[in-house]
C-alpha positions as CSV (number, residue, x, y, z in Angstrom):
1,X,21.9,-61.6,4.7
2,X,20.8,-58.8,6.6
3,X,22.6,-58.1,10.1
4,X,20.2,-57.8,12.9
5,X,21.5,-54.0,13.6
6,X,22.1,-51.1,11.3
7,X,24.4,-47.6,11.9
8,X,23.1,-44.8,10.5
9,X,24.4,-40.8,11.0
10,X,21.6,-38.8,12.3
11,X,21.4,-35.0,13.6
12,X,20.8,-35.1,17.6
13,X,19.1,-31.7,19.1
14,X,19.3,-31.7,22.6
15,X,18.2,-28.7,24.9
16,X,19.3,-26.3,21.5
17,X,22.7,-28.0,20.9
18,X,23.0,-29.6,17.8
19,X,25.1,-32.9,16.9
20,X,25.7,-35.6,14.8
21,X,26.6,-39.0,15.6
22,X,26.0,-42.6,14.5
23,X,22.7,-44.1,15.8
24,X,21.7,-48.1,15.8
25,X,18.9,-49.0,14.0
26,X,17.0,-52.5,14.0
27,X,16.9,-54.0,10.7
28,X,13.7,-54.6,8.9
29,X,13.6,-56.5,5.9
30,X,10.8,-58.6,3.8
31,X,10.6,-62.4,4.0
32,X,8.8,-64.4,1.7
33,X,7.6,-67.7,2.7
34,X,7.1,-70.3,0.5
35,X,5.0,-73.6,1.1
36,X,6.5,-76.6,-1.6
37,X,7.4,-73.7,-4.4
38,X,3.9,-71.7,-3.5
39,X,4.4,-68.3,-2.3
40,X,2.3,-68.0,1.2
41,X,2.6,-64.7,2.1
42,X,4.9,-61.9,2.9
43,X,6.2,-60.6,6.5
44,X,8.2,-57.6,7.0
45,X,11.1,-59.1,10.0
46,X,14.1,-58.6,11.7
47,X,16.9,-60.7,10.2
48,X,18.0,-64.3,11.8
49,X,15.6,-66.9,13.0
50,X,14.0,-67.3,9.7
51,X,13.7,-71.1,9.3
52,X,12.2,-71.0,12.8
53,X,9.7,-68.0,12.0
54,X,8.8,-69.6,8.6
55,X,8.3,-72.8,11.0
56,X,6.5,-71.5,13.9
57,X,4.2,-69.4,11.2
58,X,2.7,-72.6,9.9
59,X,1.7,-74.1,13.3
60,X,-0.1,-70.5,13.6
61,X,-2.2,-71.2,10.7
62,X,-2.7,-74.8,11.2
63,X,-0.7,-76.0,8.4
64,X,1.5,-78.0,10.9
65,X,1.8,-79.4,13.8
66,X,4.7,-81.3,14.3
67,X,8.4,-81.7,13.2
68,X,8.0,-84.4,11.2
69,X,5.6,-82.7,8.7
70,X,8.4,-80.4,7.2
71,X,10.9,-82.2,4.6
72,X,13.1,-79.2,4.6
73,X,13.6,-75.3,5.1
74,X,15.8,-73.6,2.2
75,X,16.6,-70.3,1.4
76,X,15.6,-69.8,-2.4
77,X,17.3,-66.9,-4.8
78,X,16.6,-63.6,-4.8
79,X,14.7,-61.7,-7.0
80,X,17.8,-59.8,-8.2
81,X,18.3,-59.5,-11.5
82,X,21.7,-61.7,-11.3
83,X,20.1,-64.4,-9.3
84,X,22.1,-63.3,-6.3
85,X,20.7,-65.0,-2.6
86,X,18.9,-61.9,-1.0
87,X,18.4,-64.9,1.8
88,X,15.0,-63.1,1.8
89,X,12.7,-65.8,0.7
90,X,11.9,-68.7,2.3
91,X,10.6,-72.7,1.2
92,X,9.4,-75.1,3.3
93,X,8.6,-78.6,1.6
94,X,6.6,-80.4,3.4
95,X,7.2,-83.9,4.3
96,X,5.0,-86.9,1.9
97,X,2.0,-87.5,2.6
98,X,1.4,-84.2,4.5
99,X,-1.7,-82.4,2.6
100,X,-1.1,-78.8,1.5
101,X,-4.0,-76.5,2.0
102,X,-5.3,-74.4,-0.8
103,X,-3.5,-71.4,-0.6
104,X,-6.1,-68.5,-1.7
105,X,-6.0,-64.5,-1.9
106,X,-8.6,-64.9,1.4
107,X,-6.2,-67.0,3.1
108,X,-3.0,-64.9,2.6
109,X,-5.3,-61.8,3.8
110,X,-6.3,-63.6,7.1
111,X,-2.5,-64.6,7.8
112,X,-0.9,-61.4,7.1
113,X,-3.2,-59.6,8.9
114,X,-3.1,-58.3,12.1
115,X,-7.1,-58.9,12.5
116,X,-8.0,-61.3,10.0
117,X,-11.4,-62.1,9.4
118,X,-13.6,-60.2,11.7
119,X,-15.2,-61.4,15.2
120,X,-17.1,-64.7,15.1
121,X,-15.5,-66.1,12.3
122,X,-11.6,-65.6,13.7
123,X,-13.1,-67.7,16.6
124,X,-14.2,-70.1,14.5
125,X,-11.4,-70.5,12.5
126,X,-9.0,-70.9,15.2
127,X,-11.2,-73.6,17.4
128,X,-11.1,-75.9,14.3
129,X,-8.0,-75.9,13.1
130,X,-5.7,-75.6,16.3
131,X,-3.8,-79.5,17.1
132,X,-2.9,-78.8,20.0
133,X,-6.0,-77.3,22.1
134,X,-4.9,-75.5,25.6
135,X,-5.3,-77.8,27.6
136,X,-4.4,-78.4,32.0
137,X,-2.5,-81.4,32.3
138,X,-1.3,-81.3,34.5
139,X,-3.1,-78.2,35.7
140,X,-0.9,-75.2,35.0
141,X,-1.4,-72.6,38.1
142,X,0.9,-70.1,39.0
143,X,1.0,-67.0,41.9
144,X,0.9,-63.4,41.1
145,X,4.4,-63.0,42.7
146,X,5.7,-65.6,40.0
147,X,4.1,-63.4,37.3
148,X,5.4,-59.8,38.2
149,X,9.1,-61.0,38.1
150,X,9.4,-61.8,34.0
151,X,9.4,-58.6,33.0
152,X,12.6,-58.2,34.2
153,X,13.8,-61.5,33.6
154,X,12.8,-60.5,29.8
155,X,14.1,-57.5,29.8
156,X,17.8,-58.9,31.2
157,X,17.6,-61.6,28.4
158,X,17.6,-59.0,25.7
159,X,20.2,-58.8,23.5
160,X,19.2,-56.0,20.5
161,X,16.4,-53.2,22.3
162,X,18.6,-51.9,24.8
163,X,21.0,-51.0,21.6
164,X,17.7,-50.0,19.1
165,X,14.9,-48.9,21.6
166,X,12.9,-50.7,18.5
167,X,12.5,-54.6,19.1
168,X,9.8,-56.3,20.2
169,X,10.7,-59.8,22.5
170,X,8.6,-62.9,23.1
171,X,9.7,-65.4,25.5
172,X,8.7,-68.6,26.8
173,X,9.1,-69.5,30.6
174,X,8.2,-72.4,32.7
175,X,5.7,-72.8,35.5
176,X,8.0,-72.3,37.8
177,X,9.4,-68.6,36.4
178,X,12.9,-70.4,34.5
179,X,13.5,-68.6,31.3
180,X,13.1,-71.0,28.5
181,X,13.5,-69.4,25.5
182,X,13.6,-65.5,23.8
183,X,13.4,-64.1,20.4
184,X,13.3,-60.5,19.7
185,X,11.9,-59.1,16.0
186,X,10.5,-56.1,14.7
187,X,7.0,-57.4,14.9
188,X,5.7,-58.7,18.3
189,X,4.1,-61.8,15.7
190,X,7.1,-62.7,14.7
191,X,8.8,-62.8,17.2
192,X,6.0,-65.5,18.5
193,X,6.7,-67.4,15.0
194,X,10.3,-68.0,15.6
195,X,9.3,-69.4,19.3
196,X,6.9,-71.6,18.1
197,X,9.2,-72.9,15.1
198,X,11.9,-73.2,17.3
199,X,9.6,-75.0,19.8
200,X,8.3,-77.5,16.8
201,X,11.9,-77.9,15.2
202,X,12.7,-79.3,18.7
203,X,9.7,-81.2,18.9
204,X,8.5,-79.7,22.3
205,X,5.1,-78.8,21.2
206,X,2.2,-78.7,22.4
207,X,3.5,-76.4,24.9
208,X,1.4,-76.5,27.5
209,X,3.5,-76.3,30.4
210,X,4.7,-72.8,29.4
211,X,3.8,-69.3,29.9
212,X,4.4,-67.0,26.9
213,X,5.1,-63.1,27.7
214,X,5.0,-60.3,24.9
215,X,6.8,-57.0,25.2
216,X,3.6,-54.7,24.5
217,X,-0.1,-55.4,23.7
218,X,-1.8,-58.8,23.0
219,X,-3.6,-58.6,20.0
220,X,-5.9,-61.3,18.7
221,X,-3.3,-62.7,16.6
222,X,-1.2,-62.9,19.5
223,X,-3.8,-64.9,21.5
224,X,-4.6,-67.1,17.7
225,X,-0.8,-68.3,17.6
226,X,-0.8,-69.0,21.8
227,X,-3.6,-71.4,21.2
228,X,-2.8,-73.0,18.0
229,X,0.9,-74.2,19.8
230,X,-1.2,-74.9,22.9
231,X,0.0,-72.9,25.4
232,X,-2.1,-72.1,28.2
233,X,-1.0,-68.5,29.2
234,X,-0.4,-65.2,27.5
235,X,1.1,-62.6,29.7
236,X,1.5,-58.8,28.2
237,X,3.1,-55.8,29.5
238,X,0.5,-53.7,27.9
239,X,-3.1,-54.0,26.9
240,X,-5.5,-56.9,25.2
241,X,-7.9,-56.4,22.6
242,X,-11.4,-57.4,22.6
243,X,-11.4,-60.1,20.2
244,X,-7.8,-61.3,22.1
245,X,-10.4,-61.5,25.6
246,X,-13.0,-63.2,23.5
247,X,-10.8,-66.1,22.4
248,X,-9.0,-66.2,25.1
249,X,-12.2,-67.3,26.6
250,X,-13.7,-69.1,24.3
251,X,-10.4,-71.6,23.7
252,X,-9.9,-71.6,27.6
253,X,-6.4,-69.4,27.8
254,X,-5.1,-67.5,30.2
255,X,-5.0,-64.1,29.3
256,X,-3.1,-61.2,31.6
257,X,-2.6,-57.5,30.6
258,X,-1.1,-54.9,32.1
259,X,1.5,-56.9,33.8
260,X,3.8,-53.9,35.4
261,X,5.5,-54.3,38.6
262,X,3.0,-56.0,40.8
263,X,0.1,-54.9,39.3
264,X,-1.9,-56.8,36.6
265,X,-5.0,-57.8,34.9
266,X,-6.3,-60.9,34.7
267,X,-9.1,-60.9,31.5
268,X,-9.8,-64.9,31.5
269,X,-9.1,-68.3,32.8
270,X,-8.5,-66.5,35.8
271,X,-8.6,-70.5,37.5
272,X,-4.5,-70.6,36.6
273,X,-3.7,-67.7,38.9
274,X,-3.1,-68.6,42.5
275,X,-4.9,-66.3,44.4
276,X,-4.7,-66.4,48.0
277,X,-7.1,-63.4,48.8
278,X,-10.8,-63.3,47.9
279,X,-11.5,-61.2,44.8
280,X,-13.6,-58.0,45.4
281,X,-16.3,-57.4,42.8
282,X,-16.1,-53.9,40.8
C-alpha cells in the first residue's frame, strides 16, 4: 500500500544559489470504492484510513446511516496484470436486508463532484436523503473565544503538513473545545469521509454534539457531508461558497468562515454562537 509520505530529489534555488536535496511529498493515489461488487465511484486520496473514508463516503450520500448497515469492508485485487493487491480498491457489502440504491452515471457525477447538481436541486437532494438532520438537542451554543482557539489546536494535532506543506485536516471537537478526532488527506472531502466513517464504524453518529473544522474553504460539499452525519457546525479557516451559505440555511447549520485568530464570520445559524455584545448592522 501506498505510505502516507513520499521523498523525491528536487533542485532548490534560493536567492541565486542552486541545490539539490530530498523533498517530502504527500502521497496521492486513486481509490475505487465498491458497493456489494458495483463500482461507485473513484476518489483521488492520501493513503491510510480507507475503510473509514469508503465508510464515511456512504453516510455522505445517504447510502448509510449506521454501523450496522455494512457486512464488511475488504480490500479487492488490483488491476495489475498479476492480480497483485494495489490495496487501491475498496468493497463494502452491505449488511441483508439493507437496499442498495441504483447506482447510475448521474449519481457517480453528483458524488465525485465537487458541485454536483446545480443550486436548487443539491438542496433538495440533501434535505431528503440526510438520517440524521442537524438538529439542537440539547441546544449546541458555543462563545467566539471557544471558536478562535481550534485552529491551533488543529494545527498541533497534525502529524503529515508540517512535513508536506500539502495536506488538508478535518477534525471533530466537542462543545466544550476537547479535540475529538483528526484526519488529514489530500482532499479536504476526504478527509471529512474518513471522520464520518470513523464516527459510524464507532457508532457515534448523528454527531450532533460536535463541531467540525476544515483547514481551508467550505464548499457545498463540505456543508452536504456536515449535514448528512448531522452535525450542527462547520467551522473554516477560509471562505464559504454560496451554495455552502444557502444549505447551510436551509438545513439549519452553523456555518463560520474566515475563522483566523479572533476574527470570524458567521454566515448562518448565527443562534449557536454566544454572543455577549449586540450585533451592529452593515
Amino acid at each position: 500500500m501506498g505510505r502516507v509520505t513520499e521523498r523525491r530529489r528536487i533542485i532548490r534555488i534560493r536567492d541565486g544559489a542552486v541545490t539539490t536535496r530530498p523533498d517530502t511529498l504527500v502521497a496521492e493515489e486513486p481509490l475505487e470504492i465498491r458497493l456489494n461488487g458495483k463500482p461507485l465511484a473513484i476518489t483521488m486520496r492520501t493513503p491510510g484510513d480507507d475503510f473509514a473514508l469508503a465508510a464515511g463516503f456512504l453516510v455522505s450520500e445517504g447510502v448509510i446511516g449506521e454501523g450496522s448497515e455494512v457486512q464488511s469492508i475488504v480490500y479487492c485485487a488490483g488491476a495489475t496484470a498479476d492480480g497483485v493487491n494495489t490495496y487501491n480498491v475498496v468493497d463494502v457489502k452491505l449488511a441483508p436486508g439493507v437496499a442498495v440504491p441504483d447506482i447510475t452515471l448521474e449519481r457517480n457525477v453528483y458524488t465525485t463532484s465537487s458541485c454536483g447538481l446545480c443550486g436548487k436541486a443539491s438542496l433538495d437532494a440533501v434535505r431528503t436523503t440526510t438520517r440524521h438532520p442537524v438538529s439542537d438537542t440539547p441546544p449546541v451554543r458555543v462563545t467566539p473565544e471557544l471558536l478562535s482557539a481550534l485552529p491551533d489546536r488543529l494545527r498541533e494535532a497534525q502529524r503529515v503538513f508540517d512535513r508536506t506543506g500539502g495536506l488538508h485536516a478535518a477534525a471533530l471537537f466537542s462543545t466544550e473545545g476537547e479535540l475529538l478526532d483528526i484526519r488529514e488527506d489530500v482532499g479536504r472531502h476526504n478527509a471529512v469521509d474518513k471522520l464520518v466513517g470513523r464516527a459510524l464504524t464507532d457508532d457515534r453518529l448523528p454527531l450532533s454534539q460536535a463541531i467540525l473544522l476544515v483547514s481551508g474553504r467550505a464548499s457545498f460539499e463540505l456543508a452536504q457531508k456536515a449535514v448528512m452525519a448531522g452535525i450542527p457546525m462547520l467551522v473554516a479557516v477560509s471562505a464559504p461558497s454560496s451554495l455552502a451559505v444557502d444549505l447551510a440555511a436551509e438545513s439549519g447549520l452553523t456555518l463560520v468562515g474566515f475563522l483566523r485568530g479572533r476574527s470570524m464570520n458567521v454566515y448562518a445559524g448565527d443562534h449557536r454562537i454566544a454572543l455577549e455584545a449586540s450585533v451592529a448592522q452593515g
